[in-house]
N, C-alpha and C positions, 0 to 999 in steps of 0.2 A: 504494500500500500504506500502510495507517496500524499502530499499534501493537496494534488488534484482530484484525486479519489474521497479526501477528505471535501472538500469543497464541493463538490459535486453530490456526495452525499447528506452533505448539509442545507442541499439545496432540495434535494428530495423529500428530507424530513419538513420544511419550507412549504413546498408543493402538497406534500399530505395534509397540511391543515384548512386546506381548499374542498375536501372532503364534503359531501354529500350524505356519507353515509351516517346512521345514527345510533352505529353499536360500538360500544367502550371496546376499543384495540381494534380498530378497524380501518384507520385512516392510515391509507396508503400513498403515499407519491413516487411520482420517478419520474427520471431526467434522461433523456436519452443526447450520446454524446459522441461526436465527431473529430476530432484533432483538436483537443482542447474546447471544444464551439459547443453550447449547449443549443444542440436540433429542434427538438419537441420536448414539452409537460406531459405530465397527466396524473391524474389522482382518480380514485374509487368514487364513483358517481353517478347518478340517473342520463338516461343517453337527453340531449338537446330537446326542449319540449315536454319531457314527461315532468310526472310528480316528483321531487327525491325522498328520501326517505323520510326526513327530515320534515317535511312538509305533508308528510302524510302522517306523520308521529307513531310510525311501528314501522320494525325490521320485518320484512314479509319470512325472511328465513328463521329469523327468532320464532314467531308467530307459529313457524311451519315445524319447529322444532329440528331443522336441520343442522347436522353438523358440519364444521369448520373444514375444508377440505374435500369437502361432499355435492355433489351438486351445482354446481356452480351457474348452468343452467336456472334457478330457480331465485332468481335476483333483481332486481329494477337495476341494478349498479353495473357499469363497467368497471374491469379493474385499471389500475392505474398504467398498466402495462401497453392494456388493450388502447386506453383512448391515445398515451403515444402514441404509438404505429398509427393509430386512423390519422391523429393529427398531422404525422408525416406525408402519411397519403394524400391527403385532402390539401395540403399547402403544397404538393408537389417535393420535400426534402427527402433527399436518399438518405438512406442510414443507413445502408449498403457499408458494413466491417465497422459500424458503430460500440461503443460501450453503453451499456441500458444499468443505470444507479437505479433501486428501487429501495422502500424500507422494509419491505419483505420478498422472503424468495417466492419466486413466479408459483402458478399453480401449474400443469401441465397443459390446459388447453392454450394459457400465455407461453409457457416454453414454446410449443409446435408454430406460434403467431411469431416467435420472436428471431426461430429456428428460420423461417421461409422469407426476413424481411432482411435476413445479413447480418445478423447483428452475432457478432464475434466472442464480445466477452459480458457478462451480468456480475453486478456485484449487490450485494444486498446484504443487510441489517438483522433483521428479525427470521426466522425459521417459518414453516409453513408445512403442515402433513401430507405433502403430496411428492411421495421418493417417486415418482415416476419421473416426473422432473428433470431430477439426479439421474435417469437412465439415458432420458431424450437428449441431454445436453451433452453427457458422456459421449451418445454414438455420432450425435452429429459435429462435435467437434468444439461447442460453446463453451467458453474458460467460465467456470461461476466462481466466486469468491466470496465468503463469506467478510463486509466487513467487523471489524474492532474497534470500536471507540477508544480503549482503552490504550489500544497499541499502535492507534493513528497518530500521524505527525498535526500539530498545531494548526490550523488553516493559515493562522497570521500570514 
């Protein structure tokens, strides 16, 4: 880890609290990132137009009693991963051999979105119960790296 992987991931903790969603340990960001150049945001949230969570005042997946991990399918929210990529899409920015900072690790339907858009190395904060993940990124060649707070260089 060097002091850019710091900064970048201090940018995504930043980007999380943009959040839509309205279950404690939930708010995700991430920073998708190019030669230094931060590309695209995005955070966990209802797509453009709908209700978000938050505004409806219930987690549909709490309600549903789903678990964390499970489903993913069965949400108002994009993850934070997902609405990157679209935002790259939709402004036209490759991220073709990018770095993707998130505060937590992808789930695998984000890995296989992140696998097909170029994106080279993931680094992230927080754990996430989806070891499939861990297989997808293994075969297809994505570096993940768990960041360290503790063991990261100062941003200063």
């Amino acid at each position: 880890m060097n002091k850019w992987d710091s900064r970048f991931m201090q940018m995504a903790h930043v980007i999380a609290q943009w959040t839509s969603c309205n279950t404690p340990g939930r708010a995700i960001g991430c920073v998708i990132v190019k030669d230094k150049r931060i590309m695209t945001t995005g955070y966990n949230g209802a797509p453009a137009g709908l209700k978000t969570c938050k505004e409806r005042g219930e987690c549909l997946r709490r309600k549903l009693g789903i678990a964390s991990g499970t489903r993913a399918e069965v949400c108002y929210a994009i993850h934070a991963e997902q609405n990157a990529i679209i935002q790259a899409a939709k402004l036209g920015v490759s991220i073709d051999g990018a770095t993707l900072y998130c505060t937590h690790q992808p789930c695998s339907v984000c890995a296989r979105m992140i696998i097909n858009a170029g994106i080279r190395r993931v680094v992230y904060q927080e754990g996430y119960p989806d070891t499939f993940t861990l297989e997808l990124f293994e075969e297809a060649g994505v570096l993940l790296e768990r960041f360290d707070p503790e063991a990261a260089p100062p941003v200063a």
